[in-house]
C-alpha distance (Angstrom), angle and dihedral (degrees) to the residues before:
residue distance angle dihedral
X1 . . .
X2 3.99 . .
X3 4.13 84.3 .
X4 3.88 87.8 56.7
X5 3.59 95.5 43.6
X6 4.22 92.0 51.8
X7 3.74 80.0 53.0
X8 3.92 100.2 49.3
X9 3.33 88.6 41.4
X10 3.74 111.1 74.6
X11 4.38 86.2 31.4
X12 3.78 82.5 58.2
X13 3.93 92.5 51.7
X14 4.10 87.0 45.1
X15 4.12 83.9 58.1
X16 3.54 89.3 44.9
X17 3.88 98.8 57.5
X18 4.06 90.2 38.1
X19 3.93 87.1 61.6
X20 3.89 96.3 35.9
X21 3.74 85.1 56.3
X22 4.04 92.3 42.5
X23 3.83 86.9 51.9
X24 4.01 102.0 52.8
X25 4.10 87.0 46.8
X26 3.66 87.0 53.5
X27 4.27 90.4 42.6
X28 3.57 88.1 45.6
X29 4.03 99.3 46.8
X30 4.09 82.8 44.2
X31 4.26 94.2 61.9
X32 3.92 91.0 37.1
X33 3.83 100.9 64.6
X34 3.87 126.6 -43.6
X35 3.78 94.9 -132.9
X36 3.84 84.3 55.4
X37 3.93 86.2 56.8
X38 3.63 93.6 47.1
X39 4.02 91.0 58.6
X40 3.79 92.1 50.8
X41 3.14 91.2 51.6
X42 3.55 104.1 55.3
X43 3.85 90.9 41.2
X44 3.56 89.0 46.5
X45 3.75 98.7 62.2
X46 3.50 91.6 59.3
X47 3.44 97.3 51.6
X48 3.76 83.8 50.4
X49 3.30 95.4 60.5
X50 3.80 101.0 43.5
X51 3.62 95.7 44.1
X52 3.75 89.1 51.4
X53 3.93 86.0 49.0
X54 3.36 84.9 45.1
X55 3.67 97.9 56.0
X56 3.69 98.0 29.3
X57 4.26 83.1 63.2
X58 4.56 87.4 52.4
X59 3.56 80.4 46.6
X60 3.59 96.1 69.3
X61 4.11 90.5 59.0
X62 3.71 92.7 77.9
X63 3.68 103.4 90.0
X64 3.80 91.9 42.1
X65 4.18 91.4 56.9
X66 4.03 97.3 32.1
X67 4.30 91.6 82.4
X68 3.69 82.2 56.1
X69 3.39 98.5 61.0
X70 4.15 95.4 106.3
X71 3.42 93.8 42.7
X72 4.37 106.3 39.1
X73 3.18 102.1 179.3
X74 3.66 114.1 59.3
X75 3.85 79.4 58.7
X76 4.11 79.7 77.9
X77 3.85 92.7 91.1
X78 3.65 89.0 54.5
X79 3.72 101.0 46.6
X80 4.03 84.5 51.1
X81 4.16 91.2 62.4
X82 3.75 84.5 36.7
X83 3.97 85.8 65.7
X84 4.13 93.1 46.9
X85 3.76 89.1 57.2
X86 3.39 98.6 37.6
X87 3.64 96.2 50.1
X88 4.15 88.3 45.9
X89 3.81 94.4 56.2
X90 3.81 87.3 45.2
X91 3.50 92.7 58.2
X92 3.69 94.3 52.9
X93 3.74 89.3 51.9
X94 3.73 92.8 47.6
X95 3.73 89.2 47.7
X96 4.37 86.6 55.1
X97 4.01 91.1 46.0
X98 4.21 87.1 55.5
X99 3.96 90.2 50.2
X100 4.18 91.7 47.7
X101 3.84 92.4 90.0
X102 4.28 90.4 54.2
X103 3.45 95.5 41.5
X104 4.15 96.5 46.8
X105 3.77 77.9 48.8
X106 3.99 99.7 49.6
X107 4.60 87.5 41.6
X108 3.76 93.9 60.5
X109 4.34 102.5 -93.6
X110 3.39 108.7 156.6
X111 3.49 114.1 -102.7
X112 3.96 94.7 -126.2
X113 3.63 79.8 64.4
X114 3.72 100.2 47.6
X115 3.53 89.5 40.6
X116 3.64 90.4 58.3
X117 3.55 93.7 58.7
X118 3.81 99.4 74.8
X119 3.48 119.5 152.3
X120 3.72 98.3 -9.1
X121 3.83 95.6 98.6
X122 4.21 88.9 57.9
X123 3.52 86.3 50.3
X124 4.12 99.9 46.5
X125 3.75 83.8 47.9
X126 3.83 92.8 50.6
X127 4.07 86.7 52.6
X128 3.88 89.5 42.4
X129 3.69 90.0 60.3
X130 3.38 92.5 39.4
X131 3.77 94.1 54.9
X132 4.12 89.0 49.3
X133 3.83 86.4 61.4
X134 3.08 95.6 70.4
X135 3.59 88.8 70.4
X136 3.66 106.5 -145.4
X137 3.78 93.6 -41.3
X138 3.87 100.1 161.8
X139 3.85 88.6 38.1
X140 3.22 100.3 58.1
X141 4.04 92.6 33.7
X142 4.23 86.4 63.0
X143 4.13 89.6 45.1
X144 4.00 83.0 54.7
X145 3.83 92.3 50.0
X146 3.68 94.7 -114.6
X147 3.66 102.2 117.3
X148 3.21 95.7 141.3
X149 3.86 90.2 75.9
X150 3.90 87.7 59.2
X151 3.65 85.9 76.1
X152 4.35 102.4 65.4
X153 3.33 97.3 54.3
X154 3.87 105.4 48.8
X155 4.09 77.5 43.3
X156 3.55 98.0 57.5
X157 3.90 86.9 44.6
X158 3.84 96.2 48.9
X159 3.63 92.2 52.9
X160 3.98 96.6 38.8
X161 3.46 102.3 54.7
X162 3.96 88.4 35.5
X163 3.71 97.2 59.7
X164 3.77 94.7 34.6
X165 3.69 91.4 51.6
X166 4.05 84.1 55.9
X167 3.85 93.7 49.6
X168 3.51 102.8 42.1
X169 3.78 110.3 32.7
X170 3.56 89.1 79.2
X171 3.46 98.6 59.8
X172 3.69 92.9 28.8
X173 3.68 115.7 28.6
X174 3.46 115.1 -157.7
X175 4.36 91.3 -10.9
X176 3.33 78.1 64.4
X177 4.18 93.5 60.1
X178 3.93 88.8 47.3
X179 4.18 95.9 47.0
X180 4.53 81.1 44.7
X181 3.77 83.7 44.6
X182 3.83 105.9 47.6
X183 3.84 101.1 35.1
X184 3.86 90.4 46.0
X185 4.25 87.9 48.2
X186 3.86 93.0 49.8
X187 4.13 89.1 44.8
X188 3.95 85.5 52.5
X189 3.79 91.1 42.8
X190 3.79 89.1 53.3
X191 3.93 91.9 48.3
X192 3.88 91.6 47.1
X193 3.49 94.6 57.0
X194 3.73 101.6 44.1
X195 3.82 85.6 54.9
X196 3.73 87.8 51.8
X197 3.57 94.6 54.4
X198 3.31 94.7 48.9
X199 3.88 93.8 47.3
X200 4.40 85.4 49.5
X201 3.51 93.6 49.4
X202 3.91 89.9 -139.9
X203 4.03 142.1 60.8
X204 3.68 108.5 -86.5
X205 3.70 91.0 -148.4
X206 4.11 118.0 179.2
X207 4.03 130.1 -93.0
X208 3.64 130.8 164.5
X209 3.62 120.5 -55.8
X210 3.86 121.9 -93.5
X211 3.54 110.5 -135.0
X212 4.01 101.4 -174.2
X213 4.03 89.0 46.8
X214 3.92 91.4 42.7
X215 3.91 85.6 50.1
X216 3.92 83.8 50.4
X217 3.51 94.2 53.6
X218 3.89 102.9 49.1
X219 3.85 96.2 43.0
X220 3.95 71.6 77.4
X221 3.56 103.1 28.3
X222 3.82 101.2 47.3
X223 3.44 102.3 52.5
X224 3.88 92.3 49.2
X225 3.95 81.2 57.0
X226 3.02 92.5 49.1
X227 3.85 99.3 57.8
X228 3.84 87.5 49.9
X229 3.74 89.0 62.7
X230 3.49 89.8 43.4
X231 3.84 94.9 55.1
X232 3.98 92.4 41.1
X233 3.93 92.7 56.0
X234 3.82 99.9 44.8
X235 3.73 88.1 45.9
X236 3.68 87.0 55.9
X237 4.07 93.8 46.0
X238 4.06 83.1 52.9
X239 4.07 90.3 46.4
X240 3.83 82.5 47.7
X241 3.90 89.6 48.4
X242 3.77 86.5 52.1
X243 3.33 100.2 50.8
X244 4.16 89.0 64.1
X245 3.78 88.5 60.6
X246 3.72 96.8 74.6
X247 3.56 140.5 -90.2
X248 3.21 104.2 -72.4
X249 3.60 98.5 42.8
X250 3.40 86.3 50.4
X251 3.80 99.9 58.8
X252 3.87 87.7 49.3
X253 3.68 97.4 51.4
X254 3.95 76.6 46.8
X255 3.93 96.7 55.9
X256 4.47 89.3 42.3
X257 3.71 90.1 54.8
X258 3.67 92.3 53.8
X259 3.82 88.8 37.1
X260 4.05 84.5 51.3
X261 4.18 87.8 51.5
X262 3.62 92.6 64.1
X263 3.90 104.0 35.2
X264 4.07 79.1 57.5
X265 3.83 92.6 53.7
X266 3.60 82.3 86.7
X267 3.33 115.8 45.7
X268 3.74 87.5 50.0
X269 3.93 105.3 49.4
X270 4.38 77.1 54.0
X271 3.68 86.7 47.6
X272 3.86 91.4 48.8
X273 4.02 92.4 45.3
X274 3.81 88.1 46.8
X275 4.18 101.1 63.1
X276 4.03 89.6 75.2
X277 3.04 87.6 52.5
X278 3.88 105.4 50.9
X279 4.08 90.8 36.1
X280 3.77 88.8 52.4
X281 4.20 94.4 53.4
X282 3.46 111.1 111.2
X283 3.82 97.7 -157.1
X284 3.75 135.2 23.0
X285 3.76 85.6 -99.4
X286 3.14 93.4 63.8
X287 3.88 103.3 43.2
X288 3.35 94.6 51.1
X289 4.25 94.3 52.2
X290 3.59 86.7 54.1
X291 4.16 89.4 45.4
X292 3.88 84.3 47.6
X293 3.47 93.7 48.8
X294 3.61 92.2 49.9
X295 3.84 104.6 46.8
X296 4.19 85.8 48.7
X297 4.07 94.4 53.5
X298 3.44 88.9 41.7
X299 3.88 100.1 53.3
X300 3.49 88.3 38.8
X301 3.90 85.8 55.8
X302 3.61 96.8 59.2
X303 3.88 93.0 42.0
X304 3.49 89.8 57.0
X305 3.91 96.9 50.4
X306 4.23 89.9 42.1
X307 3.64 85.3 51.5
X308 3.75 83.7 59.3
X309 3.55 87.2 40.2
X310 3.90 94.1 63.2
X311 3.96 94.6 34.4
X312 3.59 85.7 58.9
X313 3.76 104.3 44.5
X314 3.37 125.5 140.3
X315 3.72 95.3 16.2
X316 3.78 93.3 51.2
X317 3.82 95.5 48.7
X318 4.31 93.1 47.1
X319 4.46 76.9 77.4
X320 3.16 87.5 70.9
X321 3.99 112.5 37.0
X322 3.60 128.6 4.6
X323 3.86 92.7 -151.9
X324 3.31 109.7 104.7
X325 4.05 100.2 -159.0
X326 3.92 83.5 61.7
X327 3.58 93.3 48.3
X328 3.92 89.0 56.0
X329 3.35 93.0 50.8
X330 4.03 98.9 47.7
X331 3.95 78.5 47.7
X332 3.96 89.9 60.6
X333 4.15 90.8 44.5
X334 3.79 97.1 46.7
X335 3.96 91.1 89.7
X336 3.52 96.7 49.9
X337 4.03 88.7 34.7
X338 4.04 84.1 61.9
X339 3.46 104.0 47.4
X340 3.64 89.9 48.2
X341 3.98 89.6 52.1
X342 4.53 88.4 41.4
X343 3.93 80.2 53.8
X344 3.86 91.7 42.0
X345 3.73 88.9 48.9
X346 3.78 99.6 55.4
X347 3.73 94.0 42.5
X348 4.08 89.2 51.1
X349 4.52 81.9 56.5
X350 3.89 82.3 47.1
X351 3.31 92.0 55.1
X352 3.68 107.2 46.0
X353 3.73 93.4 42.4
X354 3.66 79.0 66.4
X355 3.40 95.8 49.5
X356 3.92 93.7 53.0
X357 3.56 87.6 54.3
X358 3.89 94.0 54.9
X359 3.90 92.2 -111.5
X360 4.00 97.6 114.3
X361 4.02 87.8 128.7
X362 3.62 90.4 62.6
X363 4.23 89.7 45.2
X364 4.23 80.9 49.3
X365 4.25 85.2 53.2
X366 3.90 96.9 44.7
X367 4.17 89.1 47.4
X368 4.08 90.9 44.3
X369 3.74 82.1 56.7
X370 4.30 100.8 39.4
X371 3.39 91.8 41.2
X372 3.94 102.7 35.1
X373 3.97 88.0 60.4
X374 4.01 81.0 47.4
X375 3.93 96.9 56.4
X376 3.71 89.2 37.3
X377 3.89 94.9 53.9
X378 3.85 100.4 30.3
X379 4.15 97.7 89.8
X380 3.88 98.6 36.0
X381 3.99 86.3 50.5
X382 3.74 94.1 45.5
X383 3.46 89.9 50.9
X384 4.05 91.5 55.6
X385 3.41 109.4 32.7
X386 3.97 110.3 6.9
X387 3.28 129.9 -141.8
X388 3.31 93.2 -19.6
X389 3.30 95.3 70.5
X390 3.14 96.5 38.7
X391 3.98 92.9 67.1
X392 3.47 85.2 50.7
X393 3.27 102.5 52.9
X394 4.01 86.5 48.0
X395 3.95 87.9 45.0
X396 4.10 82.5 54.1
X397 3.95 87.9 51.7
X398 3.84 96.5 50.0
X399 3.96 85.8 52.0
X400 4.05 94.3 49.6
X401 3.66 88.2 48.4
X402 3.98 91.5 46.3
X403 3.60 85.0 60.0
X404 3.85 108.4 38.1
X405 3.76 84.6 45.9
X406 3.40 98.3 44.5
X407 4.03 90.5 47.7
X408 3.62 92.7 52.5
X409 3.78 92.1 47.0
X410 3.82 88.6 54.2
X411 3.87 92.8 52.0
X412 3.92 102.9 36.6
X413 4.06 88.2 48.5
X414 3.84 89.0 55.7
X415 3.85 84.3 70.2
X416 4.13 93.6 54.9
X417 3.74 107.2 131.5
X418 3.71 99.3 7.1
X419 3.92 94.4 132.2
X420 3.44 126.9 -35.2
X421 4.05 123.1 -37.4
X422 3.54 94.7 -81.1
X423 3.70 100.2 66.6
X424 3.95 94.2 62.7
C-alpha cells in the first residue's frame, strides 16, 4: 500500500499542474474577451476528447512494459510499436481538431464564435501530434517504476502554456493560446523523452513498424480508448440534459462536474500507479491484493478530498459562482455528487485492473452497458426530476459499473499465470 501510494503520488501532482495550467488559460481567455472564451471552448472539447482517446490508447502499454521493469531496456522494441500506434491515433485526432471549425459551423455556433477560432485548431492539432510522439512516455515511465519522472514534464507544460497564455493573449487572443500551447507541448515532449532515455538506459532509435506486435498492443489499447470516448460523449448528452433544466440548475450541474474532475484526480493517478502492479502478479493472489489495495486508497482518496469538500462549503463553492441561489443548490447536490464520484472511483480501479490484465475489451463491454442505460435515461430523467435525478441516475451507473467491472476482474484474474501472457 505505502509503495502504491509513493507511486500515485507524484502522477497525482503531474494531474494537478496539467489542470492548474488548463484553469489559468481558461481565467485568462475569460478577462480578455468572452467571445474569445466561447471559441476555446468549443475547440477545446474536442481536443479533450481526442487527447483523452489519445492517451487512454498509450494507456493500454502498461502491462506489456511492467515485466520489464528489472531489465529496461529490452522494453525498447516495445516502446518503438508504442510510437506507430500512438502516432496513428494522433493523427485521427488531429484530423477531428481541423474539422471543429465546419462542424461548429454546420451545429448552429454562432459564427462570431467560429470566426474567432482562427488558426487555433492547426495549432491544437500540431500539439496533439506532438503529444502522440512521445509515444506513451509517462505510461511506460510508471510500468518501469519511475513515476516520479511523470511529474517534470506535465510541470514544465503547466507552467509553459500558463504563463505564455498570460503574455501573449493580449496581443494575440486566442493565436496566442495555440503559440502558449504548441511551444509549451514540444518543451514537455522534449523533457519526456530525455527522462525516458534515461529510465531505458539506451537510445530507442526507429526501425520498421511491426504489424503483428502493433496489432498486440491495440487489442489492449483501443478498447481502453474507446471507453474514454464513450464516457466523454455520454457525459456531454447528460450536460446537454442539464442544460434543459434551467439556468440555474444548469450552472450548478456546471460547477459539480468540474467539482467531480478534481475529486477523480485521485482515484486515477492510484489507478495509473496500480497497472504495474497487477501485470507484474504472478498468481491471482497476488493480482487481486494489489487490485484490493488499489480500489481502498483510491476510495479513501476521494473521501478525504469530499470531506474537504463539505468542510469547506459555501466558501469553497463562491470560486466558482458568485450567485448565491446556485451555490445553495450545488450545496444540496454535493452528497449525491460524491457518492456518484466514490462509485466512479472504484469502477475507474475496476477498470484498469482489467486493463493490466489485457482484458480492456471486456472493460469497453461493461461501460457500453453502464453508460448505454446512462445516455438512454439521461433526457427522459431530466425532464422529470432534473438534475437531481440526473446525479442519481449517474450515481446508479458508477454502481453497475463497480459491479460488472469488479465481476470481470474477479474472473479474468483467476487466469493470472496460467501460461504465458498471451493466454489471458
Amino acid at each position: 500500500m505505502i509503495a502504491l501510494l509513493r507511486a500515485a503520488v507524484p502522477i497525482f501532482l503531474a494531474m494537478v499542474a496539467g489542470t492548474a495550467g488548463s484553469l489559468i488559460v481558461t481565467s485568462v481567455l475569460g478577462k480578455h474577451d468572452t467571445v474569445t472564451l466561447a471559441a476555446f471552448a468549443v475547440v477545446s472539447s474536442v481536443l479533450g476528447a481526442a487527447a483523452a482517446a489519445v492517451q487512454g490508447a498509450l494507456r493500454g502499454l502498461g502491462p506489456f512494459v511492467a515485466p520489464y521493469r528489472d531489465d529496461p531496456a529490452a522494453a525498447v522494441p516495445i516502446v518503438r510499436d508504442a510510437r506507430w500506434l500512438s502516432m496513428a491515433t494522433g493523427t485521427l485526432g488531429a484530423a477531428a481538431l481541423l474539422c471543429v471549425p465546419l462542424l461548429a459551423g454546420a451545429t448552429g455556433v454562432p459564427d462570431e464564435v467560429v470566426r474567432e477560432m482562427g488558426p487555433m485548431p492547426w495549432f491544437l492539432a500540431a500539439y496533439l501530434l506532438v503529444f502522440a510522439s512521445t509515444g506513451g512516455a509517462s505510461t511506460i515511465l510508471v510500468a518501469l517504476g519511475r513515476s516520479r519522472d511523470v511529474l517534470w514534464p506535465t510541470l514544465v507544460f503547466g507552467i509553459g502554456v500558463g504563463g505564455l497564455s498570460a503574455l501573449l493573449v493580449p496581443r494575440l487572443g486566442l493565436t496566442g493560446v495555440g503559440v502558449a500551447w504548441v511551444l509549451s507541448g514540444v518543451a514537455a515532449a522534449v523533457v519526456a523523452a530525455i527522462s525516458l532515455r534515461r529510465a531505458l538506459g539506451r537510445p530507442i532509435g526507429q526501425r520498421r513498424p511491426r504489424p503483428a506486435e502493433i496489432v498486440k498492443l491495440a487489442r489492449v489499447s483501443i478498447p481502453l480508448a474507446g471507453t474514454v470516448l464513450i464516457k466523454f460523449g455520454v457525459l456531454g448528452v447528460v450536460t446537454f440534459a442539464a442544460s434543459v433544466t434551467g439556468a440555474r440548475d444548469t450552472a450548478a450541474h456546471a460547477v459539480l462536474s468540474t467539482l467531480t474532475g478534481l475529486i477523480m484526480l485521485a482515484s486515477l493517478s492510484v489507478a495509473q500507479a496500480a497497472v504495474p502492479e497487477v501485470a507484474r502478479a504472478p498468481d491471482p493472489a497476488g493480482a487481486r491484493r494489489a487490485h484490493r489495495g488499489a480500489a481502498l486508497l483510491a476510495v479513501t482518496g476521494t473521501l478525504v478530498v469530499a470531506g474537504l469538500l463539505l468542510g469547506f462549503g459555501d466558501r469553497l463553492l463562491a470560486l466558482f459562482s458568485d450567485d448565491a441561489a446556485v451555490r445553495e443548490r450545488v450545496l444540496g447536490l454535493l452528497p449525491l455528487m460524491l457518492l456518484a464520484s466514490a462509485l466512479d472511483a472504484a469502477q475507474a480501479v475496476q477498470g484498469t485492473g482489467l486493463t493490466a490484465l489485457k482484458r480492456s475489451a471486456a472493460s469497453l463491454s461493461y461501460f457500453a452497458v453502464g453508460y448505454g442505460l446512462l445516455v438512454a435515461a439521461a433526457v427522459p430523467v431530466a425532464g422529470a426530476w432534473g438534475i437531481d435525478g440526473l446525479w442519481t441516475a449517474m450515481a446508479l451507473a458508477n454502481g453497475l459499473l463497480v459491479v460488472l467491472q469488479g465481476t470481470g476482474f474477479h474472473r479474468h484474474s483467476a487466469k493470472v499465470g496460467q501460461g504465458d501472457a498471451e493466454a489471458r
